[in-house]
C-alpha positions as CSV (number, residue, x, y, z in Angstrom):
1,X,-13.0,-3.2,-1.4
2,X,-15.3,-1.5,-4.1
3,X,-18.3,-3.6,-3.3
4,X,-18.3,-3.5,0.8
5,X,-18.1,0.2,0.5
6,X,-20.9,0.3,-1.9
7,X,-23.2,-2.3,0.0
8,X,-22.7,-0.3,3.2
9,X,-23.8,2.7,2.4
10,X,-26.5,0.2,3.7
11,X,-8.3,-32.7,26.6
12,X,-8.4,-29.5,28.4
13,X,-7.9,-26.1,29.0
14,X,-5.7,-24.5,31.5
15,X,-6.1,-21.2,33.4
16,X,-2.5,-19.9,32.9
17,X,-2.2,-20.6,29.1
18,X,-5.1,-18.2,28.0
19,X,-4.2,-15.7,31.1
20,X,-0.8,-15.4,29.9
21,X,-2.0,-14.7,26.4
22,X,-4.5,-11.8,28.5
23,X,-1.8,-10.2,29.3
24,X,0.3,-9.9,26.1
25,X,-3.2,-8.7,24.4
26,X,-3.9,-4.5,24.2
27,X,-6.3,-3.7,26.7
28,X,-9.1,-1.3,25.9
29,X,-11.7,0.8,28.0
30,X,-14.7,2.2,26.6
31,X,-18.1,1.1,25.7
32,X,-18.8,-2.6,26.4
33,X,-18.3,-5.0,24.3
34,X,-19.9,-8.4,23.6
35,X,-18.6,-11.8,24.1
36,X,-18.7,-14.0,20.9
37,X,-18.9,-17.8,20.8
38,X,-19.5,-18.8,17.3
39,X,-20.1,-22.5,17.5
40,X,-20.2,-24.2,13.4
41,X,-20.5,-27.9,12.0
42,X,-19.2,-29.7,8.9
43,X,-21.3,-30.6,6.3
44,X,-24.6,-29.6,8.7
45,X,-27.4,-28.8,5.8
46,X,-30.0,-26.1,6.7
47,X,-32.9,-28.8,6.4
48,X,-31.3,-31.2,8.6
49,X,-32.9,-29.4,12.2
50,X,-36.2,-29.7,14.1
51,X,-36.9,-25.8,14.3
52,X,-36.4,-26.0,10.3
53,X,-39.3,-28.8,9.9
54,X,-37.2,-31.8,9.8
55,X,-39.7,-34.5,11.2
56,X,-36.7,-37.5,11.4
57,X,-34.9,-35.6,14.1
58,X,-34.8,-33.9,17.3
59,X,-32.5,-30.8,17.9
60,X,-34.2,-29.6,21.5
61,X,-31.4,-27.2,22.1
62,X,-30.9,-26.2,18.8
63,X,-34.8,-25.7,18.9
64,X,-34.1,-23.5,22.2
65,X,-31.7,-21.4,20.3
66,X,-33.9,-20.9,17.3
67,X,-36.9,-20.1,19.6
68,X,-34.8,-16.6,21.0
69,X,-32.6,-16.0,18.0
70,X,-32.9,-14.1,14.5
71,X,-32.8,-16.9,11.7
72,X,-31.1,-16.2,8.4
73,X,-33.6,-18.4,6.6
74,X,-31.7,-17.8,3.5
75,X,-28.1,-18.5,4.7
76,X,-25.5,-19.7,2.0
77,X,-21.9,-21.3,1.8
78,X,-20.8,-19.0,-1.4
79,X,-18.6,-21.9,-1.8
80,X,-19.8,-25.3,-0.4
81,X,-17.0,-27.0,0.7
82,X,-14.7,-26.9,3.4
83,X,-11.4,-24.9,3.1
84,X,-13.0,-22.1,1.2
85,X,-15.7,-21.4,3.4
86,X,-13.3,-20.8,6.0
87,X,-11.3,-18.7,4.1
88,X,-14.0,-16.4,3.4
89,X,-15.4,-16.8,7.3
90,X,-12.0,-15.2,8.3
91,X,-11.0,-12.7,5.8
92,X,-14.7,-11.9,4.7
93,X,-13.2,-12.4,0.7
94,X,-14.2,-14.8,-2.0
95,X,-12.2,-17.2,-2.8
96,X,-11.3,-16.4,-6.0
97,X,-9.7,-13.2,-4.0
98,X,-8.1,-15.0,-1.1
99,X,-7.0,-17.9,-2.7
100,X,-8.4,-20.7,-0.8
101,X,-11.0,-22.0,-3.9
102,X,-9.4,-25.6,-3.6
103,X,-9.1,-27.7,-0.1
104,X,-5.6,-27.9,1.7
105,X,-3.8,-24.9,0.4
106,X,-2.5,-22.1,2.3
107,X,-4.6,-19.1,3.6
108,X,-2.3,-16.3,3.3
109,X,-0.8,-14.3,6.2
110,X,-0.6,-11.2,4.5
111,X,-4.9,-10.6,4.4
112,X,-6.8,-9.2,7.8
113,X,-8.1,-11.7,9.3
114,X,-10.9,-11.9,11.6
115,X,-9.0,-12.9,14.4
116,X,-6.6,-10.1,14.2
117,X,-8.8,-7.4,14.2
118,X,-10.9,-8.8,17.1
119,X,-7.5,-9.2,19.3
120,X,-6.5,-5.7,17.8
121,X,-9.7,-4.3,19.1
122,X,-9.2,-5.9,22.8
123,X,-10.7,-9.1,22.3
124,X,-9.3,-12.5,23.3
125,X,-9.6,-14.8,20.9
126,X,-9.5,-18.4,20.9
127,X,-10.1,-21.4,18.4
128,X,-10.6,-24.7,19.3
129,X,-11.7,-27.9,16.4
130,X,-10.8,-28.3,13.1
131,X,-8.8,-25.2,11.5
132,X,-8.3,-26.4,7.4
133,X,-6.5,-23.5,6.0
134,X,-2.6,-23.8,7.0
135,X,-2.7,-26.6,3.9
136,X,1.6,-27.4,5.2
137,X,-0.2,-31.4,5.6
138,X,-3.6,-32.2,8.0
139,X,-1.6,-33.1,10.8
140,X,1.3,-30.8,10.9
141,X,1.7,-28.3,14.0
142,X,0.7,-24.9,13.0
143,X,2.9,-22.6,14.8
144,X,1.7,-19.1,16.1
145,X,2.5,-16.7,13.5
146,X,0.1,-19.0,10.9
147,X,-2.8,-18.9,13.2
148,X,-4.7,-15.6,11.9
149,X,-4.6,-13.8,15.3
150,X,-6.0,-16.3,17.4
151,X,-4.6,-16.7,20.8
152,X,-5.8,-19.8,22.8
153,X,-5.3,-22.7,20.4
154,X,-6.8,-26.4,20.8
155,X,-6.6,-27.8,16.7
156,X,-6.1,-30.1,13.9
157,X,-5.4,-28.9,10.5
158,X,-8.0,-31.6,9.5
159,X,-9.4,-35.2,10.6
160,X,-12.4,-36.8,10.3
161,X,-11.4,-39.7,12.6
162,X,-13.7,-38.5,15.4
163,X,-13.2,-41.2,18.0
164,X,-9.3,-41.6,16.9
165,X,-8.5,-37.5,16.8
166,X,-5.8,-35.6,17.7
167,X,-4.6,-31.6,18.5
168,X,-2.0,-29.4,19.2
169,X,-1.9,-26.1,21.9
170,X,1.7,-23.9,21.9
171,X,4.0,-26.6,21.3
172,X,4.5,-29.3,18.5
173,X,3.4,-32.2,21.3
174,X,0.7,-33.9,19.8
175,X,-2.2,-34.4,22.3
176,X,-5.3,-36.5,22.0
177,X,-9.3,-35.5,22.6
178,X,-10.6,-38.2,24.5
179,X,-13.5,-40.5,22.7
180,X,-15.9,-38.5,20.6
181,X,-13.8,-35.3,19.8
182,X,-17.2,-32.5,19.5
183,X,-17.8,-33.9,22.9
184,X,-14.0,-33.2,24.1
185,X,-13.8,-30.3,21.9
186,X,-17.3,-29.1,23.4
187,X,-15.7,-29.4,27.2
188,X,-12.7,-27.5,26.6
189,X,-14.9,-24.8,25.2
190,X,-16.9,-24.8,28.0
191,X,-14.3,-24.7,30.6
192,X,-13.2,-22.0,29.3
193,X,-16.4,-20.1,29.7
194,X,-16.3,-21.0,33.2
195,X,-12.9,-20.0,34.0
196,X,-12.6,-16.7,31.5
197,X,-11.3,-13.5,33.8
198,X,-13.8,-10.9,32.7
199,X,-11.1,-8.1,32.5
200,X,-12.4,-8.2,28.4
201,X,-14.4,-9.4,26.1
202,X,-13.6,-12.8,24.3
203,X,-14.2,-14.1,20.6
204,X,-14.7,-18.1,20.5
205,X,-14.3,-20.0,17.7
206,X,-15.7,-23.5,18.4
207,X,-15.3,-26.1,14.9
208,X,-16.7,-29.4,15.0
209,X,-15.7,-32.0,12.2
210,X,-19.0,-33.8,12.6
211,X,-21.5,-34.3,10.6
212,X,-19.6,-34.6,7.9
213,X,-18.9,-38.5,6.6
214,X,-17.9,-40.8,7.6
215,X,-21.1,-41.1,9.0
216,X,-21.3,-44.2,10.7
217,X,-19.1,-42.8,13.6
218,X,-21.1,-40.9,16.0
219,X,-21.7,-42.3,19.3
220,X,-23.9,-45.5,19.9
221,X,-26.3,-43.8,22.1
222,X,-27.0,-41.6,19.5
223,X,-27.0,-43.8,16.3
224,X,-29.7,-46.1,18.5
225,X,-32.4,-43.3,17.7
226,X,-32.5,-43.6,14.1
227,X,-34.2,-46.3,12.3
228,X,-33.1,-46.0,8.6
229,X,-36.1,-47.7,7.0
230,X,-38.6,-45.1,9.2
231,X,-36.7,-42.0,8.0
232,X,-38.5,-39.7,5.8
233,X,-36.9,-38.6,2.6
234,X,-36.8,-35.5,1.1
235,X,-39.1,-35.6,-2.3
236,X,-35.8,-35.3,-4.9
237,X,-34.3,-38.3,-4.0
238,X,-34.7,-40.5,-7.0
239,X,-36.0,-43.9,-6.3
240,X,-33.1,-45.5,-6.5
241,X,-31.2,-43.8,-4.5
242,X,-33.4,-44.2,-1.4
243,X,-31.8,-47.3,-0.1
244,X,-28.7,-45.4,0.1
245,X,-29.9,-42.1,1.7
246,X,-31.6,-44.3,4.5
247,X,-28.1,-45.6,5.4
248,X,-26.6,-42.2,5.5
249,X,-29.1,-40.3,6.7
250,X,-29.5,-42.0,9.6
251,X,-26.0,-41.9,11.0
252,X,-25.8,-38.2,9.6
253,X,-28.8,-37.4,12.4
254,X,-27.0,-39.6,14.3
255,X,-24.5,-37.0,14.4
256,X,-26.4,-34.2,14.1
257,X,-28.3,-35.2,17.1
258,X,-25.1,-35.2,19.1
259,X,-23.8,-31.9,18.2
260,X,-27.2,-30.4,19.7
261,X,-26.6,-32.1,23.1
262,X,-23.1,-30.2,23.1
263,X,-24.8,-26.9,21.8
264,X,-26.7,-27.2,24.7
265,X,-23.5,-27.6,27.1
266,X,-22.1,-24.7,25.5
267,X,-25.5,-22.3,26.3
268,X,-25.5,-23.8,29.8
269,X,-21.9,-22.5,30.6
270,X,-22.9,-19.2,29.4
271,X,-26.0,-19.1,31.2
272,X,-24.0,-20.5,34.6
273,X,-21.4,-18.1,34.1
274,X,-23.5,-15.0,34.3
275,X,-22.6,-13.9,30.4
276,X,-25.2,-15.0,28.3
277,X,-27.2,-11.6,28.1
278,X,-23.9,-9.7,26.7
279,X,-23.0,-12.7,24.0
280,X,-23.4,-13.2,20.7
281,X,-24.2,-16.7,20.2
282,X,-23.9,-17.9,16.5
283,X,-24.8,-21.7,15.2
284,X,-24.4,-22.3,11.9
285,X,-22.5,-24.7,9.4
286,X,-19.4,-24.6,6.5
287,X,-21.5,-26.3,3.6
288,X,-24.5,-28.5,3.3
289,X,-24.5,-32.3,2.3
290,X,-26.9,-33.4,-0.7
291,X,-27.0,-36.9,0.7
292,X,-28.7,-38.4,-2.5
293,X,-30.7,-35.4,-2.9
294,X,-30.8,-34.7,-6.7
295,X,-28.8,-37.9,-6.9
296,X,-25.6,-36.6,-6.0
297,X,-23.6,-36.8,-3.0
298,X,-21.5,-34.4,-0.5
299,X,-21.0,-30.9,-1.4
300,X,-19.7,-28.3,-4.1
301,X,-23.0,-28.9,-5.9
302,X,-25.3,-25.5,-6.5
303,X,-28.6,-27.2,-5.2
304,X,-29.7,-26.2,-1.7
305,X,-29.1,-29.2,0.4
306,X,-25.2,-28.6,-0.6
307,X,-25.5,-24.5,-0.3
308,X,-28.0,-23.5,2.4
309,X,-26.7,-23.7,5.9
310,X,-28.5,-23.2,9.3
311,X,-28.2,-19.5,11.0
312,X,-29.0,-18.5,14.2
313,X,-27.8,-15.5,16.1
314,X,-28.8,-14.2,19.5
315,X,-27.5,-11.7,21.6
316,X,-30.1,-10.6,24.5
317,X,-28.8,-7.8,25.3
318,X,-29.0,-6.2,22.5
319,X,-31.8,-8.2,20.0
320,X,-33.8,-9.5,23.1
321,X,-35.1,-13.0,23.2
322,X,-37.6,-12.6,21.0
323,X,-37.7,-15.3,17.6
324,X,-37.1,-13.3,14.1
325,X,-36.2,-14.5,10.8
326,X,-34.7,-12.8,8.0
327,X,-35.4,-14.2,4.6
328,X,-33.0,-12.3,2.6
329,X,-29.8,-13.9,1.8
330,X,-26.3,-14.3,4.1
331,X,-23.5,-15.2,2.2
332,X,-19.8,-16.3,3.7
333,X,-18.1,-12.9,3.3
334,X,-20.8,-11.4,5.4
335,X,-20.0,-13.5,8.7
336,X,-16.7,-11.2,9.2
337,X,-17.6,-7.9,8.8
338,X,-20.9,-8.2,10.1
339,X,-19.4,-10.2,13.7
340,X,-16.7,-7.4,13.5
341,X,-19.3,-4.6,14.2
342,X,-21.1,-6.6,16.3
343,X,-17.5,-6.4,18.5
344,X,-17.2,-2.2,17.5
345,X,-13.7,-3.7,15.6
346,X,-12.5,-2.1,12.6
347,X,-13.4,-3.8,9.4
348,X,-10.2,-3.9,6.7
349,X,-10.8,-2.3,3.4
350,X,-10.0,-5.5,2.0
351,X,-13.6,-7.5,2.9
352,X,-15.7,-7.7,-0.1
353,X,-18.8,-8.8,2.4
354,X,-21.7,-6.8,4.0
355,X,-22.2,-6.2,7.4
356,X,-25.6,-6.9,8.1
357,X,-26.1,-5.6,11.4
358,X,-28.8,-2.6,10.2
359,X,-30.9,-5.9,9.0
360,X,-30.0,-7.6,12.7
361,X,-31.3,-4.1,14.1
362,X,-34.6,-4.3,12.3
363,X,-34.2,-2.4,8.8
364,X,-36.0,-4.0,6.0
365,X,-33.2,-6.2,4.6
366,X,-32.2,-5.0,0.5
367,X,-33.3,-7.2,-2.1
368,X,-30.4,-8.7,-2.9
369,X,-29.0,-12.4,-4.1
370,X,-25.8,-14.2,-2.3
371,X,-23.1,-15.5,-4.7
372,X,-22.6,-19.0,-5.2
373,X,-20.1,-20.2,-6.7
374,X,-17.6,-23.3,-7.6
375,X,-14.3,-22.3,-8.9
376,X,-12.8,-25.4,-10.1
377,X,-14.3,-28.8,-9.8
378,X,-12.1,-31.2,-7.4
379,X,-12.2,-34.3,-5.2
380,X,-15.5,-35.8,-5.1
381,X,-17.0,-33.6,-7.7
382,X,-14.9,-34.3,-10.6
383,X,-15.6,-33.7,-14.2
384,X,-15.9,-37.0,-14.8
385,X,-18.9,-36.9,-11.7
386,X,-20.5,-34.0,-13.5
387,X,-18.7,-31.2,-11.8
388,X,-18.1,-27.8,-13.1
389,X,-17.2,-24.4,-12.7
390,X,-20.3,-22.0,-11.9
391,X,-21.8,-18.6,-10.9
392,X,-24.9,-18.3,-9.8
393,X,-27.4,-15.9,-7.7
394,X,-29.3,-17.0,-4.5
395,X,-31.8,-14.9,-3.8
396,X,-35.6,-15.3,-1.4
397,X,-37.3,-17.2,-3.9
398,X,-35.1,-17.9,-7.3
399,X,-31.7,-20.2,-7.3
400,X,-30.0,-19.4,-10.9
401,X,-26.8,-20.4,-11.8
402,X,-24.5,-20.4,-15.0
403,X,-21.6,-22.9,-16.0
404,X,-19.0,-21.5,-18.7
405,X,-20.8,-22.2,-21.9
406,X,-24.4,-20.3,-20.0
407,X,-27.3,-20.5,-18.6
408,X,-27.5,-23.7,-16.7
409,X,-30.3,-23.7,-13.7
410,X,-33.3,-21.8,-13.0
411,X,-35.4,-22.5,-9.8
412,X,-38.7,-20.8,-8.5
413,X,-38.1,-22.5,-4.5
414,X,-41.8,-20.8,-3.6
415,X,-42.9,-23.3,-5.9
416,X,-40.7,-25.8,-6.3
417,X,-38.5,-26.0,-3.1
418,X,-37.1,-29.2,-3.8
419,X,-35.8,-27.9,-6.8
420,X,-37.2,-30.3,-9.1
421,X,-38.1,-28.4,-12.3
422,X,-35.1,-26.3,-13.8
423,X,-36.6,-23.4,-15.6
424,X,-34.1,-22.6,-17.7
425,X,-35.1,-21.1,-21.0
426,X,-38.5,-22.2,-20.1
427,X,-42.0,-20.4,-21.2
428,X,-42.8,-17.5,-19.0
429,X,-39.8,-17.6,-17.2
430,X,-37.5,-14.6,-19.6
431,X,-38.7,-11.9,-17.1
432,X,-36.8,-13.5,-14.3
433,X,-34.0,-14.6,-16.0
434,X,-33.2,-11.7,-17.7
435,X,-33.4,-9.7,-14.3
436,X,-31.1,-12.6,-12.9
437,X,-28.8,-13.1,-14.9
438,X,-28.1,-8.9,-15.0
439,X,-28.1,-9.3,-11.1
440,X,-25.5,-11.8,-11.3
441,X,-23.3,-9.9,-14.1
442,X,-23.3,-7.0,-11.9
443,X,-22.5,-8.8,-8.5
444,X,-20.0,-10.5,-10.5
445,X,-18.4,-6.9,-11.7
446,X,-18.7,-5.4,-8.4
447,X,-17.0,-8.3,-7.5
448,X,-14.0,-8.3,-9.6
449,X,-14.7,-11.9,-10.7
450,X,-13.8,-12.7,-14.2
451,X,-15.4,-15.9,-13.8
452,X,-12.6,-18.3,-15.5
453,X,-11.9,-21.5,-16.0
454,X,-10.8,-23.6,-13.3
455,X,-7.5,-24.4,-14.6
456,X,-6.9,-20.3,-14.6
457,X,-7.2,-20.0,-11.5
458,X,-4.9,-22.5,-10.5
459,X,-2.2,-21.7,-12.4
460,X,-2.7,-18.3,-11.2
461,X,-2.2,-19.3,-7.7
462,X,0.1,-22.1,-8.5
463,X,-1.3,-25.1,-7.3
464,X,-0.8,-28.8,-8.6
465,X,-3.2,-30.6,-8.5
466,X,-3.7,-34.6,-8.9
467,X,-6.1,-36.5,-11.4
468,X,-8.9,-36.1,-9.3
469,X,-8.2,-31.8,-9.3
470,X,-7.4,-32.3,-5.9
471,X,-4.2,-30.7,-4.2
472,X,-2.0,-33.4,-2.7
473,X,-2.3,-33.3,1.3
474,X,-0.3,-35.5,3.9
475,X,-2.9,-37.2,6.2
């Protein structure tokens, strides 16, 4: 695509059934390659970690990580919610390009994906979690040819039934994770780091449902070590709404708190299995939750808690083990092409993302701002709720973000990082504006976003959608 060319000129698994799919994959010779596992949440803010300053909770491993990674301070879900994210994580397009803008619709077969350029470069690729863009029902069997070039297959279209959850492999036999599924989920990952045949590299995909709600289902053990009336709150959370965020919060760490004790299985099995000094490790997250932040609940929203997402990325053998952090911005479309060169596989013309592997190798990073963007309001961000379609610009310091009829938010996070005073038309704020809203016209043209109403775009695409703007699913 026009902007990607522009930018860059800057249960368990089984031995046989992955070997079998070694065989069928093109082998390749030639400069070595990295592993990839990249390991991501649901609904796993960036400010919900220890290494991020979070006092209520403790993420040892995830603290570990941090402590030898490079940290994408800045990282954003260009569309915070679930199916689109993952749309754009494996075609490295927005959604208004791919189609996925709305949850439980169809990714399209006929766009690149992620997967089939890693397996057409030599890589074996595997998935295993919560997959969310087949959209034929959230429990139907997704049959080889609709799984975007991804080879060993442990998934669920979608559940959020952690302790009651269910997969497929090759065949349409429904099969069950036992208990907590990350925990299951994280075990069959694992295995398979211990039992991979090193004749070439691999690509991981590892998807937890968790921590998105319901929240009050992670495991005892862990939901013992949060007290709800000791938590502290973030500073927007209106007064009366704290008796509410207590309640969630502490079952969301809960969560959260669980996840880190299966990150840490999954560095253990690459450290036991001699590979974890020619990996690239990823941790990061689909969307934020607000969690009473601002008032408002769950995701879609343009505020931070719903749009910034934890980043961490270490390869040792390449970046050393030396902590880094990059301020400037990572949006969705970037994962793809940027994981791509990472793996020396051939990015499609079709990715509108950047690759930022010159920033990962230590050039200064382009000041630049990450689209964010809501296409059509659905689901639990109705119109009647207050939601909207928007555009906006995230850059290092300024969130600014238009609805149809404008101008609609203007944050300085230096000064205000809870993003409590919109600035908006305000008095010594034009410079800045001005300059954003340009930046964002002329992301938005590179782009080729016309930035329409939600009702456009789906009767472009043809979807129907229920009173809520939601498109019908089968549990």
């Amino acid at each position: 695509m026009q902007r990607r060319r522009f930018l860059q000129t800057m249960a368990a698994v089984t031995a046989p059934a992955w070997a079998l799919a070694q065989e069928n994959a093109r082998p390749t010779r030639g400069q070595e390659r990295p592993n990839l596992v990249f390991v991501f949440a649901d609904q796993w803010r960036a400010q919900a970690t220890g290494y991020g300053g979070d006092s209520n909770l403790r993420t040892p491993h995830l603290d570990e990580l941090a402590a030898e990674s490079i940290d994408f301070r800045n990282a954003v879900a260009s569309c915070p919610v679930c199916s689109p994210y993952r749309g754009s994580l494996l075609t490295g397009m927005y959604p208004d390009q791919h189609g996925v803008f709305v949850n439980d619709v169809h990714l399209r077969d006929e766009f690149p994906s992620i997967g089939d350029q890693l397996q057409e470069a030599g890589y074996f690729t595997g998935w295993i979690g919560k997959w969310h863009v087949n959209g034929r029902g959230r429990s139907a069997f997704i049959p080889p040819e609709e799984r975007q070039g991804f080879q060993l297959w442990m998934t669920m279209e979608c559940t959020h039934d952690y302790n009651n959850s269910w997969y497929y492999k090759d065949t349409p036999e429904k099969l069950k994770w036992e208990g907590y599924d990350a925990f299951a989920q994280t075990r069959a990952a694992t295995r398979f780091i211990a039992e991979y045949q090193e004749d070439k590299p691999f690509a991981l995909f590892l998807s937890w449902g968790p921590p998105h709600n319901p929240y009050n289902t992670a495991p005892a053990e862990y939901r013992r070590q949060f007290e709800a009336a000791e938590l502290v709150l973030r500073g927007n959370v209106p007064a009366d709404h704290e008796a509410a965020a207590r309640l969630d919060l502490a079952d969301y760490y809960a969560h959260c708190a669980a996840l880190d004790a299966c990150l840490g299985e999954i560095m253990q099995a690459l450290r036991a299995a001699g590979l974890e000094e020619n990996t690239v490790l990823v941790f990061t997250s689909d969307h934020g939750d607000m969690l009473e932040s601002q008032g408002e609940q769950r995701k879609q929203r343009p505020w931070d808690e719903s749009i910034r997402v934890p980043f961490l990325l270490r390869w040792p053998g390449r970046f050393g083990r030396s902590a880094r952090t990059i301020e400037a911005p990572l949006g969705t479309p970037d994962l793809m092409p940027t994981l791509l060169e990472l793996c020396h596989a051939s990015v499609p013309d079709s990715v509108q993302g950047q690759s930022l592997v010159p920033w990962l190798e230590g050039a200064a990073p382009e000041d630049r701002g990450a689209l964010i963007a809501c296409y059509t309001p659905f689901g639990e961000w109705t119109r009647a709720k207050g939601g909207r379609e928007y555009r906006g610009i995230r850059t290092r310091r300024y969130s600014y973000v238009c609805d149809l009829n404008g101008p609609w938010l203007l944050y300085d996070n230096d000064a205000d990082p809870f993003q409590l005073k919109n600035l908006c038309g305000a008095a010594g704020q034009t410079d800045a504006q001005t300059r954003l809203d340009m930046d964002l016209k002329t992301l938005l043209r590179e782009l080729g976003d016309e930035f329409l109403p939600g009702d456009e775009y789906l009767r472009r695409w043809g979807y129907k959608v229920d009173a809520t703007g939601t498109v019908p699913y089968k549990a």
